[in-house]
GUMARDREN-125734 format. One record per residue (C-alpha): x, y, z; residue in one letter. Coordinates in steps of 0.25 Angstrom, whole numbers, plus 5000, padded with zeros to 4 digits. Layout:
<rs>
XYZa ...
</rs>
This chain:
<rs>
513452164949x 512252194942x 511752324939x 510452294949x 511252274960x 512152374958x 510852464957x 510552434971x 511752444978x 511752594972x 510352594977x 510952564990x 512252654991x 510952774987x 510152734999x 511752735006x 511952875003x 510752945006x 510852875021x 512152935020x 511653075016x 510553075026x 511553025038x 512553125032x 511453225034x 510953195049x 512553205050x 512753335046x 511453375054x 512053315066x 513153375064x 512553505062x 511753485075x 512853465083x 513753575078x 512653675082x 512553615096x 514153645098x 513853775092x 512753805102x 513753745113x 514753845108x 513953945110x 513653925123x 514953905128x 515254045122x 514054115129x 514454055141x 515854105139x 515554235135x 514454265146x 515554215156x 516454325162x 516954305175x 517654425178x 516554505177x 515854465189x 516254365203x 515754225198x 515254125205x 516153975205x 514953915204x 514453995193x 515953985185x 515953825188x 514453815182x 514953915170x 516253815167x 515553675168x 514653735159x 515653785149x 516253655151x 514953585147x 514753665135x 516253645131x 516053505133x 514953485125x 515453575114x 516653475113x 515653355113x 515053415102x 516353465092x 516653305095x 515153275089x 515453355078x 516753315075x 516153155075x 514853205069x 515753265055x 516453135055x 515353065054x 514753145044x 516153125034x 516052985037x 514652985031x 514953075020x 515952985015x 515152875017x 513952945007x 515252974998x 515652844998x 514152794995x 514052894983x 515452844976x 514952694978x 513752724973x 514252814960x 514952674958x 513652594958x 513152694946x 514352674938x 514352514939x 512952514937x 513352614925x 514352494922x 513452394921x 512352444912x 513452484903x 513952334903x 512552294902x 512252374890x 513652334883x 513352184885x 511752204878x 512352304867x 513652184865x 512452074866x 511452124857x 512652174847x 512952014849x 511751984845x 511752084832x 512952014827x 512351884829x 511051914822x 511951984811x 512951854808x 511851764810x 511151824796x 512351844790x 512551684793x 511151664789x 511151744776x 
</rs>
């Protein structure tokens, strides 16, 4: 592989992790987001819990079935959204060891293009001490 070539496809694996940064950022933003709306959700149920006390007065059926399919609702959605979270941090490692994965090809990109200019600049320093030599006998021939 040529060092050109390889120069590209670390161009490449670059542009491959800093998409994978910038989704790894909406992620956790995402993740964020939703975290605060089971967080509000949460709070609800526990104002509604709090603010119900049915020994204190006679309550109405209607009232106390309006009060539980609420709670039920909130409960619901809270479990809805611990299932989003749960889903949403998977995603989120996957893409971290995704971009880690990205980085360590691309670290070994540098070192093979490291490789190659090495190799390249052993061959023109054996080539032109080639040529020395060469100049040097054919003198010595010659004189």
């Amino acid at each position: 592989m040529t060092e050109k070539r390889v120069r590209r496809i670390i161009k490449l694996k670059e542009n491959a992790k800093d998409e994978m940064e910038l989704q790894i950022k909406r992620a956790k933003t995402e993740l964020d987001n939703t975290r605060a709306k089971l967080n509000s959700i949460e709070d609800s149920i526990g104002k509604m819990l709090s603010g119900f006390d049915p020994s204190s007065t006679t309550v109405n059926p209607l009232e106390l079935d309006l009060f539980y399919s609420s709670l039920y609702e909130l409960q619901k959605r809270a479990s809805e959204k611990k299932e989003d979270i749960r889903l949403l941090e998977e995603e989120l490692e996957e893409k971290k060891t995704k971009a880690l994965e990205i980085n360590r090809e691309k670290k070994l990109l540098d070192i093979l293009v490291k490789r190659i200019i090495k190799e390249r600049l052993t061959k023109a320093s054996r080539d032109e001490q080639r040529e020395i030599d060469f100049d040097f006998i054919s003198r010595r021939l010659r004189g």
